[in-house]
VMD Tcl script that builds the backbone (N, CA, C; Angstrom):
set m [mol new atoms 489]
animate dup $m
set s [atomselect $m all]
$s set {name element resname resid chain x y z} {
  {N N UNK 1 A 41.916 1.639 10.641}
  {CA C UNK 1 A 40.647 1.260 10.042}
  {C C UNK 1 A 40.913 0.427 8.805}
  {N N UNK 2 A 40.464 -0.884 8.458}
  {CA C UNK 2 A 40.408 -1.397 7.521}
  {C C UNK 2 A 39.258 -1.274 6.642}
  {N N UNK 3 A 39.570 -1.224 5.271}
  {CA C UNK 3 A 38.829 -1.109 4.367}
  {C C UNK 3 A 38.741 -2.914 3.448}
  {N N UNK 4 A 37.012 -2.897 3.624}
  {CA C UNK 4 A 37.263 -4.249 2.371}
  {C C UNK 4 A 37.182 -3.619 0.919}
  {N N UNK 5 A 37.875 -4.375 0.295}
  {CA C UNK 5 A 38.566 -4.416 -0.857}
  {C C UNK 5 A 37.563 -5.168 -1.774}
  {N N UNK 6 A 37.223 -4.454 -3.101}
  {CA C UNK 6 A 36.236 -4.845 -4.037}
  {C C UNK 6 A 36.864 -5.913 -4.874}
  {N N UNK 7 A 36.458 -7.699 -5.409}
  {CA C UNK 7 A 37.035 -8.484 -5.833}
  {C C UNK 7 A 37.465 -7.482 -7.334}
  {N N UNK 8 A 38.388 -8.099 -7.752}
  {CA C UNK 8 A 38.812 -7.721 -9.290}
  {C C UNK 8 A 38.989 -8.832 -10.674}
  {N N UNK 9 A 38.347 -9.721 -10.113}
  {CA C UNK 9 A 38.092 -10.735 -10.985}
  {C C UNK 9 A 37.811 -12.073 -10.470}
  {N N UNK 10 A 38.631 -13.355 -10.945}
  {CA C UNK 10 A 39.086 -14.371 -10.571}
  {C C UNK 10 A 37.468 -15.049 -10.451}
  {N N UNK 11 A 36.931 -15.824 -9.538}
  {CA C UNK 11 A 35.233 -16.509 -9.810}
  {C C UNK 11 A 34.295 -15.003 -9.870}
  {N N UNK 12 A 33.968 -15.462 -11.029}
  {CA C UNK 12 A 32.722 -14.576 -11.076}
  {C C UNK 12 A 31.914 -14.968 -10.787}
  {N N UNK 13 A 30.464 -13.908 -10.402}
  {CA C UNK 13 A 29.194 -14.599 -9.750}
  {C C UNK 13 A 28.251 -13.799 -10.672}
  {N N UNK 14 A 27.304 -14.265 -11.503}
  {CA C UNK 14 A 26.424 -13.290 -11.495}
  {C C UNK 14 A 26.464 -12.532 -12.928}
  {N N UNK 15 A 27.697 -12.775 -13.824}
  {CA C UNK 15 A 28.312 -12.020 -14.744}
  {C C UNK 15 A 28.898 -10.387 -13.857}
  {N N UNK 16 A 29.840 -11.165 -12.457}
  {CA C UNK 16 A 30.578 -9.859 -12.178}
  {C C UNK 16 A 31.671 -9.780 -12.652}
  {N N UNK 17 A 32.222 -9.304 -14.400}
  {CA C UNK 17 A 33.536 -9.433 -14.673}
  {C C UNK 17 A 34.356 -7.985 -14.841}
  {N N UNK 18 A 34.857 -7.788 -15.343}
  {CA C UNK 18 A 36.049 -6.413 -14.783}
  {C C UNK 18 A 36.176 -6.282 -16.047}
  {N N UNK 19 A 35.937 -4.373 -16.209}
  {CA C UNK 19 A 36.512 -3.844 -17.318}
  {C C UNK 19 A 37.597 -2.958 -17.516}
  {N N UNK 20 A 38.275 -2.816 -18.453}
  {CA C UNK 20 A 39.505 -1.817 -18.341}
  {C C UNK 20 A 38.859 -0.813 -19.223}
  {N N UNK 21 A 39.409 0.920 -18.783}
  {CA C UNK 21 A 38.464 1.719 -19.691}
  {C C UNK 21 A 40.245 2.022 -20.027}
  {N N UNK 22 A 40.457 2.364 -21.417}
  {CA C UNK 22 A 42.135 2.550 -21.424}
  {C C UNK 22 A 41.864 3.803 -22.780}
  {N N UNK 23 A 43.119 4.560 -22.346}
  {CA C UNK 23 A 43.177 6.115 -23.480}
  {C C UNK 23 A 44.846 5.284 -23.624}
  {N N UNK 24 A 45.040 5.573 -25.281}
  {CA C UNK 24 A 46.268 4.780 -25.584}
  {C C UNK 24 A 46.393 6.353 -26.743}
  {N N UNK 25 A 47.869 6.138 -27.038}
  {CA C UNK 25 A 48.497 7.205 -28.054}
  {C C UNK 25 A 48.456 6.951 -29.165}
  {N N UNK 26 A 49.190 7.739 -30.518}
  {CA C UNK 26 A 48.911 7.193 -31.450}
  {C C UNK 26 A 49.671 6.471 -31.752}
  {N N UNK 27 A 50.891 5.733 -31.105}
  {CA C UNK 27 A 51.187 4.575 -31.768}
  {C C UNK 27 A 50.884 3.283 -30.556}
  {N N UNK 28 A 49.367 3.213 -30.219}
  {CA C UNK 28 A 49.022 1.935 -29.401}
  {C C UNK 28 A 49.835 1.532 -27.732}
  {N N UNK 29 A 50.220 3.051 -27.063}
  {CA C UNK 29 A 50.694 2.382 -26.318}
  {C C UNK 29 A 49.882 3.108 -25.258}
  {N N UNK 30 A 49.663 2.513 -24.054}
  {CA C UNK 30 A 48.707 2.852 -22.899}
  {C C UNK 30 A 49.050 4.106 -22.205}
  {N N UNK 31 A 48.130 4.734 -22.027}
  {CA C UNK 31 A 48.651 6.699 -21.617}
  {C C UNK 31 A 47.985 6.210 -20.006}
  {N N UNK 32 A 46.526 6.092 -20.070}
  {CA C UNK 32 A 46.382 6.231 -18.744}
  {C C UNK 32 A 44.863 4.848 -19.052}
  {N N UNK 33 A 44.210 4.252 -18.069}
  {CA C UNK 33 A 43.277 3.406 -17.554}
  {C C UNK 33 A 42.647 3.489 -16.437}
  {N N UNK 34 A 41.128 2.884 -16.501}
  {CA C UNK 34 A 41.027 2.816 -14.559}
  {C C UNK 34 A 40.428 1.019 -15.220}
  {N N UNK 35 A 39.983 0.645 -13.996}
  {CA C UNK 35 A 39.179 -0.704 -13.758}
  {C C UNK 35 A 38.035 -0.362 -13.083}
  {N N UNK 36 A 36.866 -0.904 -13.983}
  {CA C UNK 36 A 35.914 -0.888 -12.901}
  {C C UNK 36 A 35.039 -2.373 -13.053}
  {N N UNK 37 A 33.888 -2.656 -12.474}
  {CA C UNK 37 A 32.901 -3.408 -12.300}
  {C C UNK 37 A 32.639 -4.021 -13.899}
  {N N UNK 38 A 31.734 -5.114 -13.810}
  {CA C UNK 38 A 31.499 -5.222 -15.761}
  {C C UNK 38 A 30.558 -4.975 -16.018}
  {N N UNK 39 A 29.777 -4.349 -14.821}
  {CA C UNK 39 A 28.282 -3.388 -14.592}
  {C C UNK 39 A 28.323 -2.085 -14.964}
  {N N UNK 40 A 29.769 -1.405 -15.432}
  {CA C UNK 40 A 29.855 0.023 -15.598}
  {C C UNK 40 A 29.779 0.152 -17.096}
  {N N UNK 41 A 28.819 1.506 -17.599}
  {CA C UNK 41 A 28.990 1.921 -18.596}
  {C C UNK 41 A 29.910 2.788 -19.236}
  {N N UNK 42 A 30.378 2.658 -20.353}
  {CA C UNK 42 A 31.753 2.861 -20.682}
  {C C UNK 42 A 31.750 4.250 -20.735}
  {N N UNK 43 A 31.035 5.499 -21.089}
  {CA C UNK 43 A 30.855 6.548 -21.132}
  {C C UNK 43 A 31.073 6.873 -20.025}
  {N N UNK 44 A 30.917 6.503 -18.566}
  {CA C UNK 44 A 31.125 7.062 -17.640}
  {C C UNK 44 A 31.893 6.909 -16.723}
  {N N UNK 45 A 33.360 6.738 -17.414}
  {CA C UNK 45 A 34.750 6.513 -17.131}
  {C C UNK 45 A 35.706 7.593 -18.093}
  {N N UNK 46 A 34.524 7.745 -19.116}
  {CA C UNK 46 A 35.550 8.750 -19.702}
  {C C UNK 46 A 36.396 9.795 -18.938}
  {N N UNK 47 A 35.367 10.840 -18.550}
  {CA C UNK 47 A 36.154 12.113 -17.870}
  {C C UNK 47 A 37.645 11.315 -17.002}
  {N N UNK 48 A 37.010 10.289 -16.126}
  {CA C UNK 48 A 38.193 9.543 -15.555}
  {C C UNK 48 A 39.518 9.463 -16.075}
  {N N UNK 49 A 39.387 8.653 -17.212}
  {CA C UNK 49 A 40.530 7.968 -17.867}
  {C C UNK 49 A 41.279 9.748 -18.627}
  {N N UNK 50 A 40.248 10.474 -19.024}
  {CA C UNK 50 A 41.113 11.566 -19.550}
  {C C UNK 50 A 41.879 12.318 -18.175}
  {N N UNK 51 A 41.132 12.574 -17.181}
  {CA C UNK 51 A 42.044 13.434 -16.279}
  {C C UNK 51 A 43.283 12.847 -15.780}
  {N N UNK 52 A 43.568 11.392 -16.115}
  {CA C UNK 52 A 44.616 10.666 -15.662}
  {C C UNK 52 A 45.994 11.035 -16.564}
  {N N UNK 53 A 45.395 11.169 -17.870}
  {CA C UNK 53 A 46.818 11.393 -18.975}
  {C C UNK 53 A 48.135 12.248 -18.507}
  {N N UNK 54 A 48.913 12.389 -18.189}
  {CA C UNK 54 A 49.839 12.949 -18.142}
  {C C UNK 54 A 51.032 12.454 -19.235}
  {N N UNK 55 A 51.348 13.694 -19.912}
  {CA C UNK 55 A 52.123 13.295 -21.109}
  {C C UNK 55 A 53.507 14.642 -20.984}
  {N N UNK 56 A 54.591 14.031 -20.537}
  {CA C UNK 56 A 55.704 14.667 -20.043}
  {C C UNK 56 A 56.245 15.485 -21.087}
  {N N UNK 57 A 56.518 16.846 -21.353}
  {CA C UNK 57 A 57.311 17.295 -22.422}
  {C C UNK 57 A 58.676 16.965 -22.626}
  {N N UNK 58 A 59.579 17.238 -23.656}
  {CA C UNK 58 A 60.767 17.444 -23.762}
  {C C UNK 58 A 61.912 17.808 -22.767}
  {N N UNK 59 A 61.187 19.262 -22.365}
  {CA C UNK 59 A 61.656 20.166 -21.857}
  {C C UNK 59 A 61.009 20.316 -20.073}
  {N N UNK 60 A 61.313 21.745 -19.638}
  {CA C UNK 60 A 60.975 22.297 -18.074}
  {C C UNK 60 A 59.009 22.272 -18.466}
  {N N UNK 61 A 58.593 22.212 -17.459}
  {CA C UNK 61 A 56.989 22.655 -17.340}
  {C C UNK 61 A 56.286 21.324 -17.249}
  {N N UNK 62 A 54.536 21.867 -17.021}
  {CA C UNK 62 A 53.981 21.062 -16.678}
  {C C UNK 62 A 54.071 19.464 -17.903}
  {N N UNK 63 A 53.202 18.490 -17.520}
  {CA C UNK 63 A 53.096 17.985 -18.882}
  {C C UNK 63 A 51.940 17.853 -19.663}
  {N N UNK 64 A 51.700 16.947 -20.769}
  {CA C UNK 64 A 50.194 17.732 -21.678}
  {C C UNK 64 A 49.636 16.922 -21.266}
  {N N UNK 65 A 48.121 17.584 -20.954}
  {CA C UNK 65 A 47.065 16.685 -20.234}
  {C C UNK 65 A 46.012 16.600 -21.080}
  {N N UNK 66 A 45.948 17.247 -22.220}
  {CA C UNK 66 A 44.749 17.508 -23.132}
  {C C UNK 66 A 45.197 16.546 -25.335}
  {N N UNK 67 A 45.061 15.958 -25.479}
  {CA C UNK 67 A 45.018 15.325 -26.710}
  {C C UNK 67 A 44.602 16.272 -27.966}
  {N N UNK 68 A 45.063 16.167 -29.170}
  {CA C UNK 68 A 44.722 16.656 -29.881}
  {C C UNK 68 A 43.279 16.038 -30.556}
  {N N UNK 69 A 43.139 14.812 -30.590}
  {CA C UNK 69 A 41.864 13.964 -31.218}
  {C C UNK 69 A 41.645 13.185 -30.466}
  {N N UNK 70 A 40.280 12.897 -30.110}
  {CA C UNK 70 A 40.201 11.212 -29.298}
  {C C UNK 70 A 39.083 10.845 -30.620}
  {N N UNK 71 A 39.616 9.527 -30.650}
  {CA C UNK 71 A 38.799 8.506 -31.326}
  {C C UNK 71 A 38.190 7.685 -30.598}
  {N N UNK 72 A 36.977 7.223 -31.033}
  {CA C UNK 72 A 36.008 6.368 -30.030}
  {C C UNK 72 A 34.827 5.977 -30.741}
  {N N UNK 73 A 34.463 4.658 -30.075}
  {CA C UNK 73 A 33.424 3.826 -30.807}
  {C C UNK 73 A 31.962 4.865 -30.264}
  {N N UNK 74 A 30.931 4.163 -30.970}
  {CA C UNK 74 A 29.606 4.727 -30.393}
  {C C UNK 74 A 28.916 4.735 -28.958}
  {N N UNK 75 A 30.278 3.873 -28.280}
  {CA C UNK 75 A 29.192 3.522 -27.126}
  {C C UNK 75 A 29.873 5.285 -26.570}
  {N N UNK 76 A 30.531 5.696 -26.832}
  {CA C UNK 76 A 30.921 7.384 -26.262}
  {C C UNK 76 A 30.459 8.485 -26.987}
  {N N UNK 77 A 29.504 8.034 -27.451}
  {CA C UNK 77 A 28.323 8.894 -28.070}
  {C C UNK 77 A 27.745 9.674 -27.451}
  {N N UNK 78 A 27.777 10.604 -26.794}
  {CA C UNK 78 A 26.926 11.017 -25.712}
  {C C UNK 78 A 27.014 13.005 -25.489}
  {N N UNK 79 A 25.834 13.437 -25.387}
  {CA C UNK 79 A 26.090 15.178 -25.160}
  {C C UNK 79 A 27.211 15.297 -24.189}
  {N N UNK 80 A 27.414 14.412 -23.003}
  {CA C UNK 80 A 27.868 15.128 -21.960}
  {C C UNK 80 A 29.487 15.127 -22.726}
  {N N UNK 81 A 29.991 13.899 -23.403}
  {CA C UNK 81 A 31.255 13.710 -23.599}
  {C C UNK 81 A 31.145 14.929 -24.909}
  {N N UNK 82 A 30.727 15.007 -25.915}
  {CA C UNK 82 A 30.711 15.698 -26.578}
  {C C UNK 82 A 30.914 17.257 -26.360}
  {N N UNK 83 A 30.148 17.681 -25.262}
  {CA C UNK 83 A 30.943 19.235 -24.611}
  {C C UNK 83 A 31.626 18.844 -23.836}
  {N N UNK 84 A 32.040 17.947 -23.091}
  {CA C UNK 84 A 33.838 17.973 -22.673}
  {C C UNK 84 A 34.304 18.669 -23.637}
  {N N UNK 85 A 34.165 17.512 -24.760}
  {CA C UNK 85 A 35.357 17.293 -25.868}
  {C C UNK 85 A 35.690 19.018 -26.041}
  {N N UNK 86 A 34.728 19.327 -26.381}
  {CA C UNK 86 A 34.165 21.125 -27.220}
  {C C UNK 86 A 34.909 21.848 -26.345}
  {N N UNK 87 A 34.508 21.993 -24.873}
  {CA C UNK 87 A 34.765 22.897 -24.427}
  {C C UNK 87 A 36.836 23.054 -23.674}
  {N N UNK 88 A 36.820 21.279 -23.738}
  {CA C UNK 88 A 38.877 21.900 -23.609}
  {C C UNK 88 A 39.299 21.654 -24.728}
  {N N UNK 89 A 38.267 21.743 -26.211}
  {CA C UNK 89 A 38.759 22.276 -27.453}
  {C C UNK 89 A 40.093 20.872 -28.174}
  {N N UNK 90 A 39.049 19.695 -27.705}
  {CA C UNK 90 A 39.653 18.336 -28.748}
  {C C UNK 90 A 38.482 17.928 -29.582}
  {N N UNK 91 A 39.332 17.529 -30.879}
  {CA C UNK 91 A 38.683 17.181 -31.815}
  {C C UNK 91 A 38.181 15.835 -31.611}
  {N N UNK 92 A 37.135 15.746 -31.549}
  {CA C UNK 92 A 36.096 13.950 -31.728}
  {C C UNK 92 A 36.268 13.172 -33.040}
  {N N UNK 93 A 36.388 12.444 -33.080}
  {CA C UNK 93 A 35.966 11.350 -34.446}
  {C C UNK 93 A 35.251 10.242 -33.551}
  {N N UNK 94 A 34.498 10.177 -33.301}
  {CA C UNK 94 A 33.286 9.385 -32.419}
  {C C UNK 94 A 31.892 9.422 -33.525}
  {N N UNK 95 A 32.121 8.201 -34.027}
  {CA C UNK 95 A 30.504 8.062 -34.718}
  {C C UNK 95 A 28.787 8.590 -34.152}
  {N N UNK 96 A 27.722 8.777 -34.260}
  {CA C UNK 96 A 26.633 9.123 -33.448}
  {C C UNK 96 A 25.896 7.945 -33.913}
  {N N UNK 97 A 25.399 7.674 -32.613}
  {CA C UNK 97 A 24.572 6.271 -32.844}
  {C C UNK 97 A 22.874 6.513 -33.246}
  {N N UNK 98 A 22.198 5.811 -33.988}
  {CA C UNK 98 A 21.383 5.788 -35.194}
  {C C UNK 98 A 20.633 6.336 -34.309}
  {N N UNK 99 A 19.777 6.607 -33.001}
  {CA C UNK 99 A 19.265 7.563 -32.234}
  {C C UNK 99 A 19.301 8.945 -32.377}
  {N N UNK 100 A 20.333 9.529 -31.969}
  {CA C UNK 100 A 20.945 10.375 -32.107}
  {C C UNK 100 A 20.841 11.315 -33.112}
  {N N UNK 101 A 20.706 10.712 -34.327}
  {CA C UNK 101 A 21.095 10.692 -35.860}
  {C C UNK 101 A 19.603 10.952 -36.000}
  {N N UNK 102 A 18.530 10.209 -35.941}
  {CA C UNK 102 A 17.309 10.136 -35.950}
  {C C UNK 102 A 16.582 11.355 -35.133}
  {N N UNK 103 A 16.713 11.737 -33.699}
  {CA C UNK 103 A 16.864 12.985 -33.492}
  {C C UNK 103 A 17.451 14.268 -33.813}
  {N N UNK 104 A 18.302 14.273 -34.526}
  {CA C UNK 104 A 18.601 15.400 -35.010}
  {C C UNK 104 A 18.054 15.345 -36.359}
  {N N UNK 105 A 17.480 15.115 -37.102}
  {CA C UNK 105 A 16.560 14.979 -38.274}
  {C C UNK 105 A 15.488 15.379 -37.986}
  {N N UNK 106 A 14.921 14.494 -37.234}
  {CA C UNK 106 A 13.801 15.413 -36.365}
  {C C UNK 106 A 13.651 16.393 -36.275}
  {N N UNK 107 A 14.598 16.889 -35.642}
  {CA C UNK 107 A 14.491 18.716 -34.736}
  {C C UNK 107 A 15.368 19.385 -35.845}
  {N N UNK 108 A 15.655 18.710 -37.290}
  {CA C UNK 108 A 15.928 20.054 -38.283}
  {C C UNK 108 A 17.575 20.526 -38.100}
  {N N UNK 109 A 18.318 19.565 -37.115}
  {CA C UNK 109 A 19.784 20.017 -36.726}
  {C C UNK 109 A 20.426 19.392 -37.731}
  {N N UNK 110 A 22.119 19.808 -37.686}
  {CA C UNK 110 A 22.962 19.344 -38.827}
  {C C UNK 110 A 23.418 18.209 -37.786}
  {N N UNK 111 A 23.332 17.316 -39.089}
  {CA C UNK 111 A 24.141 16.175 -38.617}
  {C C UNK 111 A 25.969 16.305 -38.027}
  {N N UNK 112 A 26.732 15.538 -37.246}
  {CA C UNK 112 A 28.113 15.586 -36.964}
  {C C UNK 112 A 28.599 14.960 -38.081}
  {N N UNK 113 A 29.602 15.761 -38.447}
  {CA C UNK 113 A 30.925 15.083 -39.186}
  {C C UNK 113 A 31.645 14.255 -38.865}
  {N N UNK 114 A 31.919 13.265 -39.456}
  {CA C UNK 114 A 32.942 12.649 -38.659}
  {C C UNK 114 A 33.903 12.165 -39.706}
  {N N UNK 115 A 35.454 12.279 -38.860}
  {CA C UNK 115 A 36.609 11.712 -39.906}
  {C C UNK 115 A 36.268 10.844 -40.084}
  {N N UNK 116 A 36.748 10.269 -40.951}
  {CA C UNK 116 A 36.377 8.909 -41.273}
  {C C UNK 116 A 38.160 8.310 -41.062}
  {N N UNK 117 A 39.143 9.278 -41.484}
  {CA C UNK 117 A 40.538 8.916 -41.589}
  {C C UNK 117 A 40.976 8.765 -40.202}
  {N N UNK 118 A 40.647 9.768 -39.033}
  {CA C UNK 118 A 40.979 9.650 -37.596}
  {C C UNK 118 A 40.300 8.322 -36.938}
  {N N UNK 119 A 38.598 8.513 -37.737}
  {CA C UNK 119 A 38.243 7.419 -36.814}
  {C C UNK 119 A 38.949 5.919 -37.139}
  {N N UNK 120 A 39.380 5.745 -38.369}
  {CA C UNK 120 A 40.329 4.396 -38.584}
  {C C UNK 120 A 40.993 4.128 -37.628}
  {N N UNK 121 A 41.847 5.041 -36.982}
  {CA C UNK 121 A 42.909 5.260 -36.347}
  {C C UNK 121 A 42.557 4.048 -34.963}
  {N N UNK 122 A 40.975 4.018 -34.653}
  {CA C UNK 122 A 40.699 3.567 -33.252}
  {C C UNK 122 A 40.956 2.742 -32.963}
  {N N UNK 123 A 41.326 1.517 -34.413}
  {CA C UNK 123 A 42.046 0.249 -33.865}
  {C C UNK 123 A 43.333 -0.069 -32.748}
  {N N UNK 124 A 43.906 1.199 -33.282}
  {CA C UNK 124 A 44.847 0.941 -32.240}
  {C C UNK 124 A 44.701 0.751 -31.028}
  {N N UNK 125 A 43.166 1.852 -30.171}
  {CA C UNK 125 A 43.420 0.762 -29.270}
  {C C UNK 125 A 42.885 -0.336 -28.840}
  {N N UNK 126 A 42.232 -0.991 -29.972}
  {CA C UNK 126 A 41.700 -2.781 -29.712}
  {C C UNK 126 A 43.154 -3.364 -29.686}
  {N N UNK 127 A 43.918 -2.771 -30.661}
  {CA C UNK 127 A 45.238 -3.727 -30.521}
  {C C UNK 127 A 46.024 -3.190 -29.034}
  {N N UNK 128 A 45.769 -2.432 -28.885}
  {CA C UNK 128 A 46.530 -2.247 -27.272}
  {C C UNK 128 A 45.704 -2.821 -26.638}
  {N N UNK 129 A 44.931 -3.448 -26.212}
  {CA C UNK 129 A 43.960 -4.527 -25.435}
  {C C UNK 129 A 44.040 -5.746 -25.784}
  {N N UNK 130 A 44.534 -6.309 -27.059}
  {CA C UNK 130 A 45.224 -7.522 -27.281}
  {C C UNK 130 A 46.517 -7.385 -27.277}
  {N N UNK 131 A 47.269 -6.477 -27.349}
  {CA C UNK 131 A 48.683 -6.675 -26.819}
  {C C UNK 131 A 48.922 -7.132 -25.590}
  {N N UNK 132 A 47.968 -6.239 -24.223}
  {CA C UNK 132 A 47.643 -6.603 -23.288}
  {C C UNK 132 A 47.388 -7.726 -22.652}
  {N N UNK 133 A 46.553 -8.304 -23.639}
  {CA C UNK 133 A 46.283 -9.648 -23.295}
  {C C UNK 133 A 47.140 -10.889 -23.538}
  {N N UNK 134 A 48.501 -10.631 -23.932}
  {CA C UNK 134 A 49.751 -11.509 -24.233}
  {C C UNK 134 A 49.912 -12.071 -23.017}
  {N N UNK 135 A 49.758 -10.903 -21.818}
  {CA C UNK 135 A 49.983 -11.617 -20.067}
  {C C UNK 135 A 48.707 -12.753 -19.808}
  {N N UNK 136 A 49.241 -13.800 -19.591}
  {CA C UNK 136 A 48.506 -14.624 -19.309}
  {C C UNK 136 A 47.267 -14.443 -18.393}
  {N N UNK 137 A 47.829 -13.557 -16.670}
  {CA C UNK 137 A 47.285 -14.075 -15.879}
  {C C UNK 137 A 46.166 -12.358 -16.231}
  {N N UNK 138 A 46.586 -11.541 -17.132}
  {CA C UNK 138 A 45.748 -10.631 -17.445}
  {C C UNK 138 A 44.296 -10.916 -18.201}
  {N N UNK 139 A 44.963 -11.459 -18.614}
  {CA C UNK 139 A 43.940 -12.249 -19.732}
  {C C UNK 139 A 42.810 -13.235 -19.216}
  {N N UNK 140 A 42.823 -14.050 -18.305}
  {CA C UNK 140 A 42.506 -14.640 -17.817}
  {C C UNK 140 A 42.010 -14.308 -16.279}
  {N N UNK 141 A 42.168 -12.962 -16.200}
  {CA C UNK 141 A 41.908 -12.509 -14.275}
  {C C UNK 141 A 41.870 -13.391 -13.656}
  {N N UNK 142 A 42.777 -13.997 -13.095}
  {CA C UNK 142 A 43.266 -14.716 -11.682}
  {C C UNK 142 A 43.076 -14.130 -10.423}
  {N N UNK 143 A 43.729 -12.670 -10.356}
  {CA C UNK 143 A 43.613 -11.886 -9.045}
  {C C UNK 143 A 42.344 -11.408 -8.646}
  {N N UNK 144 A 42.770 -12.127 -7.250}
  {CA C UNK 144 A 40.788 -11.211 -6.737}
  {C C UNK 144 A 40.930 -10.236 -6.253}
  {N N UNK 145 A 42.125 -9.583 -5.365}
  {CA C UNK 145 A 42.030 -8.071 -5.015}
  {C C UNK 145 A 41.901 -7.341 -6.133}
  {N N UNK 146 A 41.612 -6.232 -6.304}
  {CA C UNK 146 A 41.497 -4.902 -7.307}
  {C C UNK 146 A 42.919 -4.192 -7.217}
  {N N UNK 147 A 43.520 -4.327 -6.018}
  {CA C UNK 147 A 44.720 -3.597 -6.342}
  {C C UNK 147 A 45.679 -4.685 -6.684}
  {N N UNK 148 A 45.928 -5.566 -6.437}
  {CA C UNK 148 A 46.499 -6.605 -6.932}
  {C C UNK 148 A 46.414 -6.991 -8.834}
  {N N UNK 149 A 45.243 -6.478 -9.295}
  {CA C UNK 149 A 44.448 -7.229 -10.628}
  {C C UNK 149 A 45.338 -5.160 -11.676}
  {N N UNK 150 A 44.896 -4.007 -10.569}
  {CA C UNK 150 A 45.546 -2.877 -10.959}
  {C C UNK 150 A 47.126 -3.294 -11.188}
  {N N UNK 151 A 47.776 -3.483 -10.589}
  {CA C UNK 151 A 49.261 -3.884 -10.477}
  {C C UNK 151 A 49.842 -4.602 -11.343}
  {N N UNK 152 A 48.974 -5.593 -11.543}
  {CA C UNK 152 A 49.481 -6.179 -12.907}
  {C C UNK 152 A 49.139 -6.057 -14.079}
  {N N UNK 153 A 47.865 -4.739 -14.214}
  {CA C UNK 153 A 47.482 -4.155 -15.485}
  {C C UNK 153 A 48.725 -2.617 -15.382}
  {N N UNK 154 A 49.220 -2.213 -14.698}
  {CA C UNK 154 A 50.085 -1.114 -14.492}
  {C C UNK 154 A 51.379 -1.749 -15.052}
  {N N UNK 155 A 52.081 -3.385 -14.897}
  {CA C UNK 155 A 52.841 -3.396 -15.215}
  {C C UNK 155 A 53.151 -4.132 -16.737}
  {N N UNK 156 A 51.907 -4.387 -16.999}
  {CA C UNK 156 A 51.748 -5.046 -18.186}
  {C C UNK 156 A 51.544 -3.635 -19.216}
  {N N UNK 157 A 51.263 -2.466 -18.929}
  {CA C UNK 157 A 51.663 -1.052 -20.029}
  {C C UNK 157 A 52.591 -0.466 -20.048}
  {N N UNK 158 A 53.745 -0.676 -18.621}
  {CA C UNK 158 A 55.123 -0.773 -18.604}
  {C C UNK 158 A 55.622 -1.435 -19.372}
  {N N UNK 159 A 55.355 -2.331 -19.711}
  {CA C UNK 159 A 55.947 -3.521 -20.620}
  {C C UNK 159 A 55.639 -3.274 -22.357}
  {N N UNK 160 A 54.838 -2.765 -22.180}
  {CA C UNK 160 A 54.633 -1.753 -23.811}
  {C C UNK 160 A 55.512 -0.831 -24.738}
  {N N UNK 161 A 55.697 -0.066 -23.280}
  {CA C UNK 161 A 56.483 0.874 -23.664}
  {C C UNK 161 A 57.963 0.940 -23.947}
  {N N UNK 162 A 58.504 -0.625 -22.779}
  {CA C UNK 162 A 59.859 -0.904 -23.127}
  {C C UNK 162 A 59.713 -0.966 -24.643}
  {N N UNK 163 A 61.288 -0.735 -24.997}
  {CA C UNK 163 A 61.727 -1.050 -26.458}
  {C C UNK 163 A 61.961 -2.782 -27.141}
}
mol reanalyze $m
mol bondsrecalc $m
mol representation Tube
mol addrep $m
């Protein structure tokens, strides 16, 4: 049985362009990603991109799948990500967007804290998305298969990590 294959870039029609949702470490280098559509909202790749992390120990045993902090812009503002976060017990530095903020005033709730020192931290990964973009043909999506356009975003965070 053949399956058709969803384009992954290259002519767009329509504003169909391709996004990378990417969880990077703290020193900017790519842990795990997916690709989707440029129709997808970024919140709802999260759970995705976190169940992908695998972070190998030292030693014998599984490896760590859970982060100590995620940092994140407002567009991951959201209840549902917010009890993720709570309930496998990682710390947020995720701003709340002026909605949000405005509702809970409303209804008399405490506002969220937020680091202000962790959330700095989030640049890193804009700069791991312009590091990324050093590959030409990344930068530019050439490839129209999706696994083809995956392959060379897989080997372009290989290339990070070399020394």
């Amino acid at each position: 049985m053949r399956v058709k294959e969803a384009a992954a870039g290259g002519a767009r029609r329509h504003g169909d362009g391709r996004w990378h949702h990417l969880a990077c470490d703290g020193r900017g280098r790519p842990l795990a990603f997916t690709l989707t559509g440029g129709n997808v909202n970024d919140c709802t790749q999260f759970e995705a991109v976190m169940a992908r992390i695998r972070v190998p120990g030292c030693g014998p045993g599984r490896p760590r799948t859970r982060p100590e902090r995620v940092a994140a812009d407002k567009g991951y503002s959201s209840t549902k990500i917010r009890t993720y976060l709570r309930r496998r017990g990682i710390k947020a530095a995720i701003p709340e967007r002026i909605d949000q903020i405005n509702g809970r005033i409303r209804r008399g709730e405490s506002l969220c804290r937020l680091d202000k020192a962790a959330y700095r931290r989030r640049n890193l990964v804009e700069r791991c998305f312009n590091k990324l973009k050093h590959n030409k043909a990344l930068a530019t999506r050439y490839d129209k298969r999706a696994r083809h356009y995956q392959a060379l975003v897989t080997i372009a965070c290989l290339r990070l990590w070399l020394p």
